[in-house]
N, CA, C and O atoms as CSV, one atom per row, in Angstrom:
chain,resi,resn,atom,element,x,y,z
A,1,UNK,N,N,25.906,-199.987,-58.141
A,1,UNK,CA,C,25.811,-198.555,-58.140
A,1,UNK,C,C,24.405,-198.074,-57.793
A,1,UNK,O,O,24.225,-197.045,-57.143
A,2,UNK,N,N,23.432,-198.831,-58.234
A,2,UNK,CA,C,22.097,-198.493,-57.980
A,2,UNK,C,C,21.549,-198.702,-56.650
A,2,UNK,O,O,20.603,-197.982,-56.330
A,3,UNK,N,N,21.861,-199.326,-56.048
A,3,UNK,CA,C,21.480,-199.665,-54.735
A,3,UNK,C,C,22.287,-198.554,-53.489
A,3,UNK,O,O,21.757,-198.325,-52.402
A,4,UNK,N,N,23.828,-197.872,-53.976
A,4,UNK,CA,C,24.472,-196.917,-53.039
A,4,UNK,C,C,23.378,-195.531,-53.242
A,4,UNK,O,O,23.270,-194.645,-52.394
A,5,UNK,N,N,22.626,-195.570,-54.533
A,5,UNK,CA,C,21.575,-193.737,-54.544
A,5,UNK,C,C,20.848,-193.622,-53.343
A,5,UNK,O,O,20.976,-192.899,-52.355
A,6,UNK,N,N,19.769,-194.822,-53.778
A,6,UNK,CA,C,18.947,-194.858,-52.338
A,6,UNK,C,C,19.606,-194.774,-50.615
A,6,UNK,O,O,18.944,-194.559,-49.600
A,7,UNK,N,N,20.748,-194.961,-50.692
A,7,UNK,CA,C,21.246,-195.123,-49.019
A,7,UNK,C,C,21.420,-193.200,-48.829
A,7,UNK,O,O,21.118,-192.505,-47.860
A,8,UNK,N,N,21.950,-192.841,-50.021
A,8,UNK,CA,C,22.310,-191.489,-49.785
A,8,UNK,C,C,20.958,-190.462,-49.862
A,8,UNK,O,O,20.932,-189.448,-49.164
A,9,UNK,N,N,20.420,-190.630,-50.299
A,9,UNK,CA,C,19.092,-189.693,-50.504
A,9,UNK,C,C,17.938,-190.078,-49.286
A,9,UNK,O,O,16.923,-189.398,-49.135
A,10,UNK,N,N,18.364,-191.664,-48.175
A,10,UNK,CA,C,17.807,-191.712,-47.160
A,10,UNK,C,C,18.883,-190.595,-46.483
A,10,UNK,O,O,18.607,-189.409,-46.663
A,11,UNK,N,N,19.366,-190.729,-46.176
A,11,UNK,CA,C,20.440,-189.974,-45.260
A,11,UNK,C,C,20.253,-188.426,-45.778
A,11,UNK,O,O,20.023,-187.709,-44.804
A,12,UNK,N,N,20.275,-187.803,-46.817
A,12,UNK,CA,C,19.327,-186.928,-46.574
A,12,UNK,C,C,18.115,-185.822,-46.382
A,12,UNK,O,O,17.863,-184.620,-46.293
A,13,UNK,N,N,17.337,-187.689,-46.391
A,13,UNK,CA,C,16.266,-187.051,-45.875
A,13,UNK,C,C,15.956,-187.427,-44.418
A,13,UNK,O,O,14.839,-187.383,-43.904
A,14,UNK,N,N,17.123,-187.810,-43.814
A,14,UNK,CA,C,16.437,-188.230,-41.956
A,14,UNK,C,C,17.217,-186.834,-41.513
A,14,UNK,O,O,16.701,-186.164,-40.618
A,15,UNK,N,N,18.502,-186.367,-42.149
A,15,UNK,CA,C,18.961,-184.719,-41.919
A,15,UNK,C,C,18.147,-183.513,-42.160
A,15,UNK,O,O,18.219,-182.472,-41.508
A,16,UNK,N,N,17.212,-183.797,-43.353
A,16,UNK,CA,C,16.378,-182.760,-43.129
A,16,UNK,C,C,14.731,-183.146,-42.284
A,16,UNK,O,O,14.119,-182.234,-41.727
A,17,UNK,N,N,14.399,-184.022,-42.297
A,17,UNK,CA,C,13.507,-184.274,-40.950
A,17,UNK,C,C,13.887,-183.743,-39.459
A,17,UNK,O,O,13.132,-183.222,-38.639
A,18,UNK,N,N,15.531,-184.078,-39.324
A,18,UNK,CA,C,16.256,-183.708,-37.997
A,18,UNK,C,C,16.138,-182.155,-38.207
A,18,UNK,O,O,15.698,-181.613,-37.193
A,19,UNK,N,N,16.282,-181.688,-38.759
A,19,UNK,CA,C,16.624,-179.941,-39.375
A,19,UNK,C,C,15.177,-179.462,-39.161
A,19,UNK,O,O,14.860,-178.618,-38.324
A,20,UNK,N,N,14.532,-179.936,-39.801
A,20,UNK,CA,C,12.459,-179.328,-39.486
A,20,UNK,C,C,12.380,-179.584,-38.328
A,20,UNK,O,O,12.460,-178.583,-37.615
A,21,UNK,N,N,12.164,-181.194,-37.439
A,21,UNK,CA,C,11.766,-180.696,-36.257
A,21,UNK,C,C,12.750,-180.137,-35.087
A,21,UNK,O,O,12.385,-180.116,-33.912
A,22,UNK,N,N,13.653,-179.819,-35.386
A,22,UNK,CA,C,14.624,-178.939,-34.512
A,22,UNK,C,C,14.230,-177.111,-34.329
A,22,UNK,O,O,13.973,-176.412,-33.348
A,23,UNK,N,N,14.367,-176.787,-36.059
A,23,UNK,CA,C,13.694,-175.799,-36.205
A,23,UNK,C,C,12.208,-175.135,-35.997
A,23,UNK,O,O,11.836,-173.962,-36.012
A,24,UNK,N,N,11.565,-176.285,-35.813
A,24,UNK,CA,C,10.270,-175.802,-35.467
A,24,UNK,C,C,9.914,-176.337,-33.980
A,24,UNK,O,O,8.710,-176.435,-33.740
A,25,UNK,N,N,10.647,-176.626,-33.151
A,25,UNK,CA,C,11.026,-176.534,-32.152
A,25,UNK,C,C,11.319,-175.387,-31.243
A,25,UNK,O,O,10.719,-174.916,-30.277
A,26,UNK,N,N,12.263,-175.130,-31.764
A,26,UNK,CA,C,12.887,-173.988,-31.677
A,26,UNK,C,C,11.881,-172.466,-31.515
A,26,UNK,O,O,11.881,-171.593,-30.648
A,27,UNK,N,N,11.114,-172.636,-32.713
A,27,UNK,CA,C,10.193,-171.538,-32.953
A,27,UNK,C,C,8.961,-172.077,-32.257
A,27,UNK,O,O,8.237,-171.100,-32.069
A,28,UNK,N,N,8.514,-172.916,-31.895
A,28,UNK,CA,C,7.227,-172.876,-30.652
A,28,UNK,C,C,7.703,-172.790,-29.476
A,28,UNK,O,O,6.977,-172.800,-28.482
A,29,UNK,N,N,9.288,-172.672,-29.419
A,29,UNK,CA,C,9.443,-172.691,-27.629
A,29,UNK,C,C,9.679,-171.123,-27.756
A,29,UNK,O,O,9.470,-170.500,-26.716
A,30,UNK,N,N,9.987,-170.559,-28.605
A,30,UNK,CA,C,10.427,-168.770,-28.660
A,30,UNK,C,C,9.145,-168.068,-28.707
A,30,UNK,O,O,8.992,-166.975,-28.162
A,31,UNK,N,N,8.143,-168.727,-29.402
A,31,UNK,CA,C,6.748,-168.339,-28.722
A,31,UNK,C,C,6.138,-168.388,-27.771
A,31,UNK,O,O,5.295,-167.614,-27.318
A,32,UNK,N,N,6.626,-169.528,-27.326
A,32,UNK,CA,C,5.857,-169.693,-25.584
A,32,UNK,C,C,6.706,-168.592,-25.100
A,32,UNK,O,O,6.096,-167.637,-24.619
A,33,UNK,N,N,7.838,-168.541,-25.128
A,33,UNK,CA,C,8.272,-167.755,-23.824
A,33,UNK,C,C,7.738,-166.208,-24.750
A,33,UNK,O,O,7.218,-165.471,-23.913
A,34,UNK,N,N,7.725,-165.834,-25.538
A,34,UNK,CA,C,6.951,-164.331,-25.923
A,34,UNK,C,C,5.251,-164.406,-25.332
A,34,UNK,O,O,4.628,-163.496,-24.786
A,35,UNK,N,N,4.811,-165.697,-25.626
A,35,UNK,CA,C,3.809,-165.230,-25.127
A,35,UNK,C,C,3.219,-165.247,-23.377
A,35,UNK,O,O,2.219,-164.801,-22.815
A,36,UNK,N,N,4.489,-166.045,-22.917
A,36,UNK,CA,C,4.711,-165.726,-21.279
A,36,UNK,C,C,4.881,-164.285,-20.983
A,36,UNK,O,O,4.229,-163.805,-20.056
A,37,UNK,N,N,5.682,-163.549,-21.667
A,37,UNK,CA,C,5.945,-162.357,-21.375
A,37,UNK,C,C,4.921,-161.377,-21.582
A,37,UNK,O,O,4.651,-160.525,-20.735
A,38,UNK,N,N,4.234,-161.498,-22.899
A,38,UNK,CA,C,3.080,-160.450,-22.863
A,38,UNK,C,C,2.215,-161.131,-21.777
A,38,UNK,O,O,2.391,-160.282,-20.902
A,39,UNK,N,N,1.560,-161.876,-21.307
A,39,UNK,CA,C,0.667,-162.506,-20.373
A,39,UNK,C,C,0.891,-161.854,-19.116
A,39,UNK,O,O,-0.026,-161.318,-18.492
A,40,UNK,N,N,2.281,-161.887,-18.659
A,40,UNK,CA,C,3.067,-161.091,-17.139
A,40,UNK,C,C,3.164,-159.894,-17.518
A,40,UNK,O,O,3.462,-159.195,-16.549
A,41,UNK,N,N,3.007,-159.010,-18.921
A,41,UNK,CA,C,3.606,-157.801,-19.294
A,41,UNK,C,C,3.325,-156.365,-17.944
A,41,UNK,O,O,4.013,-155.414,-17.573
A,42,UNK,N,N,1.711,-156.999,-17.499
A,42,UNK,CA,C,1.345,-156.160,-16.950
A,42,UNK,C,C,1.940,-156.474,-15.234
A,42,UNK,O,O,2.119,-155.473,-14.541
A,43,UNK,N,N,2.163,-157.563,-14.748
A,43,UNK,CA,C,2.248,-157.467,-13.362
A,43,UNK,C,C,4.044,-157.149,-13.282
A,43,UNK,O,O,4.555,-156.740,-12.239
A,44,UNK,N,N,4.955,-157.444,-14.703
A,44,UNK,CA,C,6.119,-156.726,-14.517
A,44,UNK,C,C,6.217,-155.065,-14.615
A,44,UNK,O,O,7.205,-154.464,-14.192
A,45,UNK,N,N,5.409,-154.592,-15.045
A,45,UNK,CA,C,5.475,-153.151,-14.889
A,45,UNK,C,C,4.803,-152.702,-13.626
A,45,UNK,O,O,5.520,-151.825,-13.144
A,46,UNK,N,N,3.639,-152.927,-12.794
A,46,UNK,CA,C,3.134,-153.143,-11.558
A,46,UNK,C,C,4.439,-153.105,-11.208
A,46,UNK,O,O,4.817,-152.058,-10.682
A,47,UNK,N,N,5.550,-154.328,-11.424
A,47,UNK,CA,C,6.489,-154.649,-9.997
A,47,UNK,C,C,7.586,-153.105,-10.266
A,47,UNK,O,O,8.064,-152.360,-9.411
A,48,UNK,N,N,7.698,-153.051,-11.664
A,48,UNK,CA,C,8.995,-151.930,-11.630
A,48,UNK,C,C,9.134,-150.608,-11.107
A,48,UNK,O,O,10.134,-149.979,-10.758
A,49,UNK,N,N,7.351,-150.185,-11.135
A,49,UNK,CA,C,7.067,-148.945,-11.081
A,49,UNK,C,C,7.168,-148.897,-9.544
A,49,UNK,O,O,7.745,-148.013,-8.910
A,50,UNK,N,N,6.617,-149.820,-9.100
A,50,UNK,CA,C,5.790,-150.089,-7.376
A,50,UNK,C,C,7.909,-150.126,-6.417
A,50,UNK,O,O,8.135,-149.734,-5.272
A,51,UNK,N,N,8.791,-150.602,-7.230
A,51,UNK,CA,C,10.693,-151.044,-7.018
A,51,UNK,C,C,11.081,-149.648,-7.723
A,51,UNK,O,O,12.122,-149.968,-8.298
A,52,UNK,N,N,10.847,-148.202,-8.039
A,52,UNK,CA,C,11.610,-147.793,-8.485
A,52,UNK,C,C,12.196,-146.851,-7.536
A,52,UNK,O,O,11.242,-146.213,-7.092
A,53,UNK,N,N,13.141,-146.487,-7.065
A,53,UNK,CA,C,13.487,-145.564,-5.676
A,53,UNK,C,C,14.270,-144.320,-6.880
A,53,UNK,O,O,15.037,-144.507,-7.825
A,54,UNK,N,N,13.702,-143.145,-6.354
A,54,UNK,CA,C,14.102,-142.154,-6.450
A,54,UNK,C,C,14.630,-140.647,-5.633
A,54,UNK,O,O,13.801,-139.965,-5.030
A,55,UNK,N,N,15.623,-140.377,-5.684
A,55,UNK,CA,C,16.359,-139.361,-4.834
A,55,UNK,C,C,16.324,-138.048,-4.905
A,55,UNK,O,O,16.893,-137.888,-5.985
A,56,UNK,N,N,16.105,-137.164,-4.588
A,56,UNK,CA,C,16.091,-135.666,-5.180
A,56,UNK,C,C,16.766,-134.873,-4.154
A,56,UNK,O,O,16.534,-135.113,-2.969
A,57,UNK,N,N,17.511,-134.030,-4.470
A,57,UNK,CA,C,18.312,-133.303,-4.090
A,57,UNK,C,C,18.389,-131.888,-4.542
A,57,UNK,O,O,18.990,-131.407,-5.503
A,58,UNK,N,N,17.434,-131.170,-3.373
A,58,UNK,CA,C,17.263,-129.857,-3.921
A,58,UNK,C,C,18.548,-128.813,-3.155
A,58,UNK,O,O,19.572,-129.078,-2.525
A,59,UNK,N,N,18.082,-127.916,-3.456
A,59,UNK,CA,C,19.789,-126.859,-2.865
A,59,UNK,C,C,18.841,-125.819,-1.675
A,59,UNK,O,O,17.721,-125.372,-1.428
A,60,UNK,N,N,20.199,-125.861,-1.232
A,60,UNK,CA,C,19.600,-125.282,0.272
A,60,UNK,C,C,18.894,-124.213,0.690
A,60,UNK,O,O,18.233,-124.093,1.722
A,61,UNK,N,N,19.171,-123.063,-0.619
A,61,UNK,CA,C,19.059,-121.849,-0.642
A,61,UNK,C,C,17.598,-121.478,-1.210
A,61,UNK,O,O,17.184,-120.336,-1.408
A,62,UNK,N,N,16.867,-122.748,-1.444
A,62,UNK,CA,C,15.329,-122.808,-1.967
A,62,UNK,C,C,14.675,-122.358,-1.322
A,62,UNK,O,O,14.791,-122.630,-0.127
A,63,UNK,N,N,13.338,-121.161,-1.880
A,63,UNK,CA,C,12.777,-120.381,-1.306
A,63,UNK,C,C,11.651,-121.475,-1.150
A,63,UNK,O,O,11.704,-122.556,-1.736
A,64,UNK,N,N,10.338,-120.991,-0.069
A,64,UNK,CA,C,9.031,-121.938,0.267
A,64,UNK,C,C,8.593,-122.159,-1.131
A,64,UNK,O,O,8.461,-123.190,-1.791
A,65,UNK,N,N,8.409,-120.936,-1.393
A,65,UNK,CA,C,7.209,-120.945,-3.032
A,65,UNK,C,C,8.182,-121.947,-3.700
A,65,UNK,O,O,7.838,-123.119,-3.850
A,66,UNK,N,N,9.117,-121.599,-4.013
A,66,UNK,CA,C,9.660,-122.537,-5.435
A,66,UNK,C,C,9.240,-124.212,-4.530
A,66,UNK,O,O,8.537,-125.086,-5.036
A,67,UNK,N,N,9.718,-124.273,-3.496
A,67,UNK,CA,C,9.456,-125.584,-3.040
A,67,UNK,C,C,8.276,-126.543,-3.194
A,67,UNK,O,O,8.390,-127.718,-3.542
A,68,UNK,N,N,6.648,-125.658,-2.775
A,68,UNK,CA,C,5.418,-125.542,-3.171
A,68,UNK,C,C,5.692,-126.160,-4.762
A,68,UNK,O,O,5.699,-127.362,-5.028
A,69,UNK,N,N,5.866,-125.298,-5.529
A,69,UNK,CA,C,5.859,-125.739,-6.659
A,69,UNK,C,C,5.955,-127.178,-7.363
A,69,UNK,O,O,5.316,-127.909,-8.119
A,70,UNK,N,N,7.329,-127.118,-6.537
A,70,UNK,CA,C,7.988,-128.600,-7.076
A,70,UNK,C,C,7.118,-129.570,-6.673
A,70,UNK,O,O,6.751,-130.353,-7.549
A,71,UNK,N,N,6.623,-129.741,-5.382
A,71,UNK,CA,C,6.176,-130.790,-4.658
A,71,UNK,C,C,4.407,-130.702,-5.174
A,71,UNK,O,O,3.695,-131.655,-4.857
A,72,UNK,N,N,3.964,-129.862,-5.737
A,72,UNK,CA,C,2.839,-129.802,-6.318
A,72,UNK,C,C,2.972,-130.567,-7.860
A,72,UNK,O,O,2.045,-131.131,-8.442
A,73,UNK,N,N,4.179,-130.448,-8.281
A,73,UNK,CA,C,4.327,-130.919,-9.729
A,73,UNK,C,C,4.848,-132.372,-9.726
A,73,UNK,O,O,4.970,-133.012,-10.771
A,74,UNK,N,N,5.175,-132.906,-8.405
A,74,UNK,CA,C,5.353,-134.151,-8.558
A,74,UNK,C,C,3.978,-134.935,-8.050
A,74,UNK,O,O,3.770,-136.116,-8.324
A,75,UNK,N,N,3.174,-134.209,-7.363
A,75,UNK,CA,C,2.273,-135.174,-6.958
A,75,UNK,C,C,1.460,-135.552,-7.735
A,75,UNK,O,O,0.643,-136.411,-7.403
């Protein structure tokens, strides 16, 4: 009987060795890639702003001035 404790209390402890370095695995690779992302944070906003297409569709009946306006308030 004394000799079956030890087989079981190896077993688990090679499950929780497997369990730590899995888990902390896990959590240095979820850091690398966070800290990939803040590192690029800036040349992905560069790319989104530089890719964003926008359409405007004014109505026909627009006087000059109001037009002036608009195109002054977007620039």
């Amino acid at each position: 009987m004394q000799l079956d404790q030890p087989k079981e209390g190896s077993k688990r402890l090679r499950t929780s060795y497997a369990s730590s370095i899995i888990s902390v695995s896990l959590v240095l690779f979820m850091l690398g890639l966070l800290g990939l992302l803040v590192l690029d944070a800036n040349k992905i906003s560069d790319y989104v702003k530089e890719h964003i297409q926008l359409n405007v569709y004014l109505q026909d009946d627009i006087n000059q001035q109001d037009l002036n306006l608009f195109s002054a308030g977007i620039e």
